[in-house]
C-alpha positions as CSV (number, residue, x, y, z in Angstrom):
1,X,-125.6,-17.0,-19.5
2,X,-126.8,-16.0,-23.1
3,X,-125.6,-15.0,-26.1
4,X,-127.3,-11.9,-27.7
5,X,-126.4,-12.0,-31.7
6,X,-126.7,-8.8,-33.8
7,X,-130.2,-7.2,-34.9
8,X,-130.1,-9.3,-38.6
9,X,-128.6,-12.6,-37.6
10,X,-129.3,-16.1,-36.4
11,X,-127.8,-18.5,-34.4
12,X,-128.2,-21.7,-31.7
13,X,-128.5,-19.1,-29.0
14,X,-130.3,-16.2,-30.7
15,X,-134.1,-15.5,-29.8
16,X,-136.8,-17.7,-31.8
17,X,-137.4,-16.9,-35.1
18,X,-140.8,-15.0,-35.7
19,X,-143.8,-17.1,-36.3
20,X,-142.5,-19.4,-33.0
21,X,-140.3,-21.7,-34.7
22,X,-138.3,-23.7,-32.4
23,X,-134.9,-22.9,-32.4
24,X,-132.5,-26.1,-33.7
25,X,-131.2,-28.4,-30.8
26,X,-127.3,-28.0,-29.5
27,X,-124.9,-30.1,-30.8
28,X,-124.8,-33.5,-28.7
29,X,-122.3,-33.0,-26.1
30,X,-121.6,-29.7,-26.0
31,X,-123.0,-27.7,-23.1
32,X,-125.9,-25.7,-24.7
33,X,-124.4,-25.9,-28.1
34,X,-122.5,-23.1,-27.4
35,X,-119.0,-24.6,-26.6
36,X,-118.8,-26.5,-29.2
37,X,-119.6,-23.2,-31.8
38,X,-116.8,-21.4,-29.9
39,X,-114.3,-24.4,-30.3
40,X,-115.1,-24.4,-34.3
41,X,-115.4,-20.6,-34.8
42,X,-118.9,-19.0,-35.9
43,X,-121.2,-21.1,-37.8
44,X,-121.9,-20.5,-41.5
45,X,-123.6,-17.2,-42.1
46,X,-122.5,-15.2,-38.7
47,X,-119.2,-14.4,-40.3
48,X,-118.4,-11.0,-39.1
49,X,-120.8,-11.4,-35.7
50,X,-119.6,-10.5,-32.2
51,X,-121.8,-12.1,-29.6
52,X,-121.5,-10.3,-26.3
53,X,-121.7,-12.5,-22.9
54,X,-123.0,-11.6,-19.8
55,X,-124.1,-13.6,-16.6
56,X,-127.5,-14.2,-16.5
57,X,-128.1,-12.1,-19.4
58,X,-126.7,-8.7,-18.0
59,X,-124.8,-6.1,-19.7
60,X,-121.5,-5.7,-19.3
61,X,-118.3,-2.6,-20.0
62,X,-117.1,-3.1,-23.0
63,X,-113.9,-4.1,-21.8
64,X,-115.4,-6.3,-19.4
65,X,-117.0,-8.0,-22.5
66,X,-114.6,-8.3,-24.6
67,X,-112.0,-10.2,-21.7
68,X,-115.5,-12.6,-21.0
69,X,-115.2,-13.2,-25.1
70,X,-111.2,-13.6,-25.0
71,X,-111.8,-16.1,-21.9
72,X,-114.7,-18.0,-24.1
73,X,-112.7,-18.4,-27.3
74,X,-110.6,-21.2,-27.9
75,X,-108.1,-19.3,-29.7
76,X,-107.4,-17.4,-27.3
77,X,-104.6,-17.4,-25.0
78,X,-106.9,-16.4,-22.0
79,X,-108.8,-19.3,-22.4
80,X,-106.1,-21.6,-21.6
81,X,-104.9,-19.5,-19.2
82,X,-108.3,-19.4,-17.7
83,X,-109.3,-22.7,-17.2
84,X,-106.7,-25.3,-18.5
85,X,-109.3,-28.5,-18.1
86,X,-111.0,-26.7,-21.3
87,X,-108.2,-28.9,-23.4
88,X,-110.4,-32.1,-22.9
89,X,-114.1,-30.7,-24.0
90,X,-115.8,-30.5,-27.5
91,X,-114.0,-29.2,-30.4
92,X,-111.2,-27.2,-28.8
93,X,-109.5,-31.1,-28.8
94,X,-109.3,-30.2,-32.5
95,X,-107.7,-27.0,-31.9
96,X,-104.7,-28.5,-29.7
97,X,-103.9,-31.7,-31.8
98,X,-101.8,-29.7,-34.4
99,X,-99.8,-28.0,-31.3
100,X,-99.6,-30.9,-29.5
101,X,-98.4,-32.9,-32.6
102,X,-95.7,-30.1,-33.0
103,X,-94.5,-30.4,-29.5
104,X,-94.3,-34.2,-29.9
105,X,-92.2,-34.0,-33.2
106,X,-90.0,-31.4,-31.7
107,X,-89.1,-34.1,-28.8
108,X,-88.7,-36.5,-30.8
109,X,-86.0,-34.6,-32.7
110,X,-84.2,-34.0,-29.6
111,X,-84.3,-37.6,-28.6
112,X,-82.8,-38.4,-31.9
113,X,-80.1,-36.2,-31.7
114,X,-79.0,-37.6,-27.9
115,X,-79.5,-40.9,-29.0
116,X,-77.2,-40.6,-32.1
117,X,-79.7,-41.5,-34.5
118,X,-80.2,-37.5,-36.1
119,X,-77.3,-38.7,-38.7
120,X,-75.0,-41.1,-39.5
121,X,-71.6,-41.0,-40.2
122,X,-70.7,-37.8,-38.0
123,X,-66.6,-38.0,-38.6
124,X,-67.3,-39.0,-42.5
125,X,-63.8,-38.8,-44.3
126,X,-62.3,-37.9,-41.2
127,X,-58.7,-38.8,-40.8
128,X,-57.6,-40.0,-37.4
129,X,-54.3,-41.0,-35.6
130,X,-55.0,-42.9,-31.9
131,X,-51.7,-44.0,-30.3
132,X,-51.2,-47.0,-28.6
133,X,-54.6,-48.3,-29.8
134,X,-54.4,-51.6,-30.3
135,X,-55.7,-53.0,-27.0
136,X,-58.0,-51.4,-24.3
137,X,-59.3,-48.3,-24.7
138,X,-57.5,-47.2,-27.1
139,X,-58.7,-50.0,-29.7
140,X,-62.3,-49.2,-28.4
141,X,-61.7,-45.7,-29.6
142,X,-60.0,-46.0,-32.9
143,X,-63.1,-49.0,-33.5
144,X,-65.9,-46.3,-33.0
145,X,-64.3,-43.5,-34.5
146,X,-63.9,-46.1,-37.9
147,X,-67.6,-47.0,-37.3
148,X,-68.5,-43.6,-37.2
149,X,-67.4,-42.7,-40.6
150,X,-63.3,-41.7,-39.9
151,X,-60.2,-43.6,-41.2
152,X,-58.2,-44.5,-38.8
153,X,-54.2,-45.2,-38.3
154,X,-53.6,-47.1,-35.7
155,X,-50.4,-47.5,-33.2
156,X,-48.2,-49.2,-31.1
157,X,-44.9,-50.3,-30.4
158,X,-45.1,-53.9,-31.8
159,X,-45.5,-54.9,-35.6
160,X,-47.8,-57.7,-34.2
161,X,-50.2,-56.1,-32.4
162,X,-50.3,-53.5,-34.6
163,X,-51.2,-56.5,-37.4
164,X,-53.9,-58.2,-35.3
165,X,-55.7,-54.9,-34.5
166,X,-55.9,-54.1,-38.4
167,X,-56.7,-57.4,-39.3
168,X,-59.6,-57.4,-36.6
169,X,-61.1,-54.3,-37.5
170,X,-60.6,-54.6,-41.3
171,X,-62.4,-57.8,-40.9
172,X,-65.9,-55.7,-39.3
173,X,-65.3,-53.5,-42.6
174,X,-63.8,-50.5,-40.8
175,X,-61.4,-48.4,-42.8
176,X,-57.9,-48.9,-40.7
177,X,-54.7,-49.5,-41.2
178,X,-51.7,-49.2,-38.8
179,X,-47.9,-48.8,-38.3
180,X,-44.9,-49.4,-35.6
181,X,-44.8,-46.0,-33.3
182,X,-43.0,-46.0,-29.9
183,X,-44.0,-42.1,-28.9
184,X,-41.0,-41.7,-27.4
185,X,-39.0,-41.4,-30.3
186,X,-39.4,-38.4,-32.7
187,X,-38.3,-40.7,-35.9
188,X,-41.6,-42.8,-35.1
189,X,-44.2,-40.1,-34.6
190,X,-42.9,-38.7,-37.9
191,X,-43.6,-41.5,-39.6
192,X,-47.0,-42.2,-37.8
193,X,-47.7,-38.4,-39.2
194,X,-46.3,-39.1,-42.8
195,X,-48.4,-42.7,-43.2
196,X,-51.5,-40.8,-42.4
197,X,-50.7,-37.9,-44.9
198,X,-49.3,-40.7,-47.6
199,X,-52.5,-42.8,-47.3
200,X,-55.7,-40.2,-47.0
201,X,-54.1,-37.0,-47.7
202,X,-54.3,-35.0,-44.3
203,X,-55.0,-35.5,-40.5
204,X,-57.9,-34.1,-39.0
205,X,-58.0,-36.0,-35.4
206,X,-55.2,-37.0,-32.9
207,X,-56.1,-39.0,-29.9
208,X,-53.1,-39.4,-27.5
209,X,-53.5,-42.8,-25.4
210,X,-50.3,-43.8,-25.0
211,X,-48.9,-44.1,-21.6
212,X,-46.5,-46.3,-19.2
213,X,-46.5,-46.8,-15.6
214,X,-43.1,-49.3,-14.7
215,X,-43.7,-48.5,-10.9
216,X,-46.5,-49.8,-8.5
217,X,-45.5,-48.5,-4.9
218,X,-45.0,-45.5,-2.2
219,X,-43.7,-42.0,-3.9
220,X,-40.7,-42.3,-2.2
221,X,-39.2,-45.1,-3.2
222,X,-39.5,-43.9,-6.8
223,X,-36.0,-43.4,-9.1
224,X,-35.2,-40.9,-10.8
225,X,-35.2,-43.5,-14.4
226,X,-38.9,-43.9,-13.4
227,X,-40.0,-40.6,-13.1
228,X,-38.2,-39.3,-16.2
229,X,-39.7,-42.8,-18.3
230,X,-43.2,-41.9,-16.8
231,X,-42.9,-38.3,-17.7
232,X,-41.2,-38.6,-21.2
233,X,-43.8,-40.7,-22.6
234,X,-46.9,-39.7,-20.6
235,X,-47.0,-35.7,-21.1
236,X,-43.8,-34.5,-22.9
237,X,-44.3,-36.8,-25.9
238,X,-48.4,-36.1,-26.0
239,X,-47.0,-32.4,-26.5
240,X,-44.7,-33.6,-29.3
241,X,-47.1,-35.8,-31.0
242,X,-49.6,-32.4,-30.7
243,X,-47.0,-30.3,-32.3
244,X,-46.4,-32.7,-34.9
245,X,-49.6,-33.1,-36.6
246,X,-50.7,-29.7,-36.2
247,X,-49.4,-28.2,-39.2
248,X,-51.4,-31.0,-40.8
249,X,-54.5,-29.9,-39.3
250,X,-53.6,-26.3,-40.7
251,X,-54.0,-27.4,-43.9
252,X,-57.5,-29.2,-43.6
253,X,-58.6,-25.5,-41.8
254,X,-58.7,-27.4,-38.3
255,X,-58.9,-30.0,-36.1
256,X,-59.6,-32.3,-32.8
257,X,-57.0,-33.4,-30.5
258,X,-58.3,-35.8,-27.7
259,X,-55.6,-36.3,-24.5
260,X,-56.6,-39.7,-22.8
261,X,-55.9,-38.6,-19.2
262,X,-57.4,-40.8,-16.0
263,X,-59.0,-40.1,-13.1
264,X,-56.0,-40.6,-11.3
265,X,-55.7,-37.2,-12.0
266,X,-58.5,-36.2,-9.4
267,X,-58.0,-38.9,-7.3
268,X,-55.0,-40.8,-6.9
269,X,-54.9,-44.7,-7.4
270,X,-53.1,-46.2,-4.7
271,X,-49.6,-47.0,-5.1
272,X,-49.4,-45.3,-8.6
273,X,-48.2,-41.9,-7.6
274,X,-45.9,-41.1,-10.4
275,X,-48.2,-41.9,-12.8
276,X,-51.3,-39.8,-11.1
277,X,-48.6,-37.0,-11.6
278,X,-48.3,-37.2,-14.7
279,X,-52.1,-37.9,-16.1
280,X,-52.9,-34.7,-13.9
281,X,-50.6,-32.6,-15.7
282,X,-52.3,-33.6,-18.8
283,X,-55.2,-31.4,-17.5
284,X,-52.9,-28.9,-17.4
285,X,-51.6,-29.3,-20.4
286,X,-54.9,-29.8,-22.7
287,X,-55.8,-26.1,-21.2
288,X,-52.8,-24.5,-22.5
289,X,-52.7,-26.1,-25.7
290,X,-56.8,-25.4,-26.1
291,X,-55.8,-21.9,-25.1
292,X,-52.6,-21.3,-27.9
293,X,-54.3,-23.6,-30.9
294,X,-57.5,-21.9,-30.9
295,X,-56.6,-19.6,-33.6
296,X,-56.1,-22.4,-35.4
297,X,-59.5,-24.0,-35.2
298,X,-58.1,-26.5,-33.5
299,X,-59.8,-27.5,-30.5
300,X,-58.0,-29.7,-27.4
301,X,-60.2,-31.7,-24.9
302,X,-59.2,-34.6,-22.4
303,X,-60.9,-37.9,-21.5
304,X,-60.1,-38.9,-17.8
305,X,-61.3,-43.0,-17.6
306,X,-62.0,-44.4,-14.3
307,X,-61.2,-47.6,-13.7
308,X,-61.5,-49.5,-16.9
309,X,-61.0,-53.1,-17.3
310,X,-57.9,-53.6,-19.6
311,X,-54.7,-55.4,-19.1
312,X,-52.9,-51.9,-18.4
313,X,-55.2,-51.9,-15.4
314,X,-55.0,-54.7,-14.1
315,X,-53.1,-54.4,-11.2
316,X,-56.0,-52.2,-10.1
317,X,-58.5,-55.2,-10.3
318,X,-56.6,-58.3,-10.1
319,X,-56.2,-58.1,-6.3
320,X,-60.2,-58.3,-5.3
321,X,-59.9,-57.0,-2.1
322,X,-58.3,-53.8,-3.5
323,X,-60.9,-53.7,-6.5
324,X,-63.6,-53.6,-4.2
325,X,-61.6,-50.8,-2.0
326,X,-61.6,-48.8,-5.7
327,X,-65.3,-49.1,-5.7
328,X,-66.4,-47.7,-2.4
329,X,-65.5,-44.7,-4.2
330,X,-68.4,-44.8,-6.8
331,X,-71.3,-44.3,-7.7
332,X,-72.0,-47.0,-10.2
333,X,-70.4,-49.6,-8.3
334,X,-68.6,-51.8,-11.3
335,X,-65.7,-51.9,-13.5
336,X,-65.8,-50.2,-16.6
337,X,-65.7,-51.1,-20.3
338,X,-63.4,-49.8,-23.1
339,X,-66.2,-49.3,-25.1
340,X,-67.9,-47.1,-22.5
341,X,-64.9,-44.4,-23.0
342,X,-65.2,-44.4,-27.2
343,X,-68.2,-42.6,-27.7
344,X,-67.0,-39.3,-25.9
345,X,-64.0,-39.6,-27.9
346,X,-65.9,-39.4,-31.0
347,X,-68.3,-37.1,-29.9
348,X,-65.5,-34.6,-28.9
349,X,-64.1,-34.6,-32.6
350,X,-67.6,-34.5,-34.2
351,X,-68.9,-31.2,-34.7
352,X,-71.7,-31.7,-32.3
353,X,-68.7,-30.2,-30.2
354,X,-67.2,-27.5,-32.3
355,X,-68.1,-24.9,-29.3
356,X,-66.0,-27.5,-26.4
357,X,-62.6,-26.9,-25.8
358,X,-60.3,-27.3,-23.1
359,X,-62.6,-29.6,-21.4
360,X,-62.3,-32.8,-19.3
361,X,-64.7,-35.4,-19.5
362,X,-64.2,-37.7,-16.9
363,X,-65.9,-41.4,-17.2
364,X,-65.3,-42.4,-14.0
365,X,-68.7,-44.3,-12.5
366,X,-68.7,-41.1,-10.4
367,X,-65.8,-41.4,-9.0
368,X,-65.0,-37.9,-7.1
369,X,-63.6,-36.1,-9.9
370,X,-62.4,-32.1,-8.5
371,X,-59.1,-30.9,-7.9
């Protein structure tokens, strides 16, 4: 092929000049010079020229010529489309750094932002109550929630665990303290309510983890004291403690709730049928109350553990041969850790999630989680 320049001008391509001077030698590594001119744009003093390419020096339709030009020119999207390969040769590498270098900041921005590292401190002055969080999972939450910027009041129904867990976590430099709260009685989620308003002036985060389970055996054998103990503090006192700090949450202009279901709710643990009950119609009830407190910017999700490895679980894992019964059924074939269900929590009150609610996350190993 060969470039034909305009009457006037001069280039690697162009005819001899008169008087039979040889024309200058193409750049090394460029086919015939000419790729390499294309890649860097026109070369100093043919400004303004429009070389026309033909095969084998023929004339082309304008049009023609002009899609041969748009096919030749680096800057031009049908030259990618055209022949990709032309990425690796001459100059046009120079072309593609600055988009490829784009692209690759842009990825890493969204691997930052998965990874947690885009910010620190996403719950910053955050106030949270966690009940029954002084052991298990629900320490592991009101731990990461503290790390990740909050202030956290702690629960439970004991002064001394209640103690411990404050010393323990004011001792990694968390901002926590704690108080007596059996959920159960409206006296003590008052005061569970007042002690965070007293201390940091507001509530902006409720996670619900307390629960009981008195009974390990067949449905029918259950009493009527056990099903109105499991039921009492399992779903009608995680709607109490909801409606208790809500007007709280008014007054900041919103909030998180976080109900701590269990898979249970999907699929029943063995010989814990009261208690499956009741953790499934906390599914129901985080979708009403996500439904009614919307208006109020306040947004309701659920977390539905698998089988975690606390003491509340225990008679889940103790007995090997049923443990290993429990994990046919997953995926990831292993206990898991507290510390494995805290992150979600804090995620789900973090405005990464201000458009989630209603939601159940279940951390389950992959445990069959569908109703």
């Amino acid at each position: 092929m060969v470039a034909r320049a305009k009457p006037g001008t001069a280039g690697h391509d162009s005819p001899a000049p008169a008087g039979g001077a040889p024309r200058p030698p193409p750049a090394p590594g460029a086919r015939g010079g000419r790729l390499a001119e294309r890649a860097s744009g026109p070369a100093p003093g043919l400004a303004g020229s429009r070389a026309e390419v033909g095969p084998q020096g023929g004339g082309r339709s304008r049009g023609g010529r002009s899609r041969v030009r748009r096919r030749q020119d680096p800057r031009s999207l049908a030259y990618w489309g055209h022949c990709p390969l032309r990425v690796r040769r001459g100059g046009a590498m120079r072309k593609a750094g600055p988009l490829l270098a784009l692209s690759a900041g842009a990825w890493r921005s969204v691997r930052m932002a998965s990874s947690g590292m885009a910010r620190r401190d996403p719950l910053a002055n955050k106030v949270a109550l966690v009940t029954a969080s002084t052991d298990g999972i629900g320490f592991a939450i009101a731990r990461r929630l503290a790390q990740d910027g909050a202030h956290v009041v702690i629960s439970s129904r004991k002064q001394q665990n209640v103690d411990r867990a404050v010393a323990t976590l004011q001792g990694e430099g968390l901002s926590v303290t704690g108080t007596v709260c059996h959920v159960g009685k409206a006296e003590d989620r008052e005061r569970l309510v007042a002690t965070a308003v007293s201390l940091h002036g507001g509530i902006d985060i409720l996670v619900s983890n307390a629960a009981v389970n008195p009974f390990f055996g067949n449905l029918m054998d259950v009493t009527e004291e056990v099903w109105d103990k499991i039921l009492d503090i399992n779903v009608k006192a995680t709607a109490l403690m909801t409606k208790a700090v809500v007007p709280e949450m008014e007054k900041r202009g919103g909030g998180s709730v976080v109900i701590v279901a269990s898979i249970g709710a999907y699929f029943p643990f063995p010989g814990l049928g009261p208690y499956n009950v009741s953790k499934t119609a906390l599914l129901g009830l985080t979708k009403n109350l996500a439904r009614e407190l919307d208006q109020r910017n306040i947004r309701v999700n659920c977390l539905a553990p698998g089988l975690i490895k606390t003491s509340f679980s225990q008679v889940l894992w103790k007995d090997k041969e049923r443990e290993e019964s429990i994990k046919e059924i997953m995926q990831i074939r292993r206990i898991g850790k507290p510390d494995e269900c805290a992150g979600i929590v804090s995620f789900l009150c973090s405005e990464d999630a201000s458009y989630i609610t209603g939601e159940t996350v279940v951390v389950g190993g992959g445990t069959l989680s569908r109703l």
